[in-house]
C-alpha positions as CSV (number, residue, x, y, z in Angstrom):
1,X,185.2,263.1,42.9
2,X,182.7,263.2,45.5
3,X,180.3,266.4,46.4
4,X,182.0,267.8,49.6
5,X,178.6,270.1,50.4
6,X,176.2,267.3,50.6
7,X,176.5,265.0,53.7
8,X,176.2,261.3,53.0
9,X,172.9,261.0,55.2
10,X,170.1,258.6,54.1
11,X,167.5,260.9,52.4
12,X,165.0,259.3,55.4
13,X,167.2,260.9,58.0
14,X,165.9,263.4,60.2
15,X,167.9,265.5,62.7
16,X,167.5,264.3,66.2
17,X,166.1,266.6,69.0
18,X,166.6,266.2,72.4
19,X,164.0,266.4,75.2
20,X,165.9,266.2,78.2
21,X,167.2,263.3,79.0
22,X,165.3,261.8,75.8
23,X,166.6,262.1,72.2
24,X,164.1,262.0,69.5
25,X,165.0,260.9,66.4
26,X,162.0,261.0,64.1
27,X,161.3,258.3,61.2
28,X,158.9,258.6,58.6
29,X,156.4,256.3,58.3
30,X,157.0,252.7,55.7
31,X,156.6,253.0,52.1
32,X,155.0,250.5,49.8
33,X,158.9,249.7,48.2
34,X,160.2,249.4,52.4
35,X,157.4,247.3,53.0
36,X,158.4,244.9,50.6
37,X,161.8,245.3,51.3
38,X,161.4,243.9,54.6
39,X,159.3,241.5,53.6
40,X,162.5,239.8,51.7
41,X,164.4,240.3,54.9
42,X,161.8,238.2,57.3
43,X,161.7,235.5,54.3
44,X,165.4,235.6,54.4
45,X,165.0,235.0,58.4
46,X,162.7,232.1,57.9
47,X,164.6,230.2,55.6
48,X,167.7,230.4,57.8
49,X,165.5,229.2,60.6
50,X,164.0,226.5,58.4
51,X,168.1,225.4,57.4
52,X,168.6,225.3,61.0
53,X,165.8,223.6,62.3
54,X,166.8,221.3,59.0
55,X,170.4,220.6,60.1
56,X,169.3,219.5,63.5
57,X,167.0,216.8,61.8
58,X,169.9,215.5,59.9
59,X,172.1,215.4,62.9
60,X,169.6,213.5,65.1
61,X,169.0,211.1,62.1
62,X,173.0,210.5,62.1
63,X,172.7,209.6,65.5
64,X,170.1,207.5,65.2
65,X,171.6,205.8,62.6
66,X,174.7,205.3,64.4
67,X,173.2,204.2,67.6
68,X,171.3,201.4,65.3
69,X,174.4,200.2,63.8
70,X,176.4,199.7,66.1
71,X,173.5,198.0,68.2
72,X,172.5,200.3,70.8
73,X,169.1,200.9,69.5
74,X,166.7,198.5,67.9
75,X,165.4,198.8,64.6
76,X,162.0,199.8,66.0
77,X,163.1,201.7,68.5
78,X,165.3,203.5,65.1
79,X,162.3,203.8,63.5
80,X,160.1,204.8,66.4
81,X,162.5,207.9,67.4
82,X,162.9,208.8,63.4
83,X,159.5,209.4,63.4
84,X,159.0,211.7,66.3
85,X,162.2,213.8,64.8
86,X,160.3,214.0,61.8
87,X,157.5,215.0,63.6
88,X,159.0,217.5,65.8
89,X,160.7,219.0,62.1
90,X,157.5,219.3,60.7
91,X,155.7,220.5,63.3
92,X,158.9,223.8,63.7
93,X,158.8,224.2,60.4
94,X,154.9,224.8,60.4
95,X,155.4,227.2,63.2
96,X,158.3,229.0,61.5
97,X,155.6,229.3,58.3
98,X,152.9,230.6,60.7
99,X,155.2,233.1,62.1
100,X,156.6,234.3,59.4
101,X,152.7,234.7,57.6
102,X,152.1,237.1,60.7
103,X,155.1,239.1,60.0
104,X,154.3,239.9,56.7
105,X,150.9,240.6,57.4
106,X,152.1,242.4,60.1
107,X,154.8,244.1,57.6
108,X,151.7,245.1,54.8
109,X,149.7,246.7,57.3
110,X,149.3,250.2,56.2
C-alpha cells in the first residue's frame, strides 16, 4: 500500500516561486549518472536520424531502379544518380555523426 504522507515528486524537484509575472522553478545542476543518461538519449536521436536518412536512400534507389526498368532512365544515367544518393547519404550521415559528437561533448561538460 502506498505512503499517503510522501508526495510522488522527483527527489530533483524544487518548489516553484513566483516573481511576478515570472515563475521560477529551480533545477539543480547535471550529475555524472544524468550526464550519461542523456548521452543514451542523443545516441538514441542519432540513430533514428541515421534510420531515416537511411530509408530515404532506399526509397530513392527503388525509384531509380524502377525508372531503369521500365526504360525511363539509362543505365548510366541509373548509375550516375545512385551515386550522388549515395553521396548525399554519406555525406547526412557524416553530419548527423558530427552533430551528435558536439552534443555529447556538449552533454560532459562539467
Amino acid at each position: 500500500m502506498p505512503s499517503r504522507g510522501r508526495s510522488a515528486r522527483p527527489t530533483w524537484a524544487s518548489i516553484p516561486s513566483t516573481d511576478g509575472a515570472l515563475i521560477r522553478l529551480p533545477i539543480p545542476a547535471l550529475n555524472a549518472e544524468r550526464r550519461q543518461e542523456l548521452v543514451k538519449v542523443a545516441h538514441k536521436y542519432a540513430e533514428h536520424a541515421r534510420v531515416a536518412v537511411r530509408n530515404v536512400r532506399r526509397e530513392g534507389m527503388e525509384l531509380l531502379k524502377k525508372l531503369d526498368k521500365d526504360g525511363q532512365m539509362s543505365e548510366d544515367d541509373h548509375h550516375k544518380n545512385s551515386a550522388k544518393v549515395q553521396e548525399l547519404t554519406d555525406k547526412l550521415i557524416k553530419e548527423i555523426d558530427q552533430s551528435l559528437a558536439a552534443k555529447e561533448a556538449e552533454i560532459k561538460q562539467v
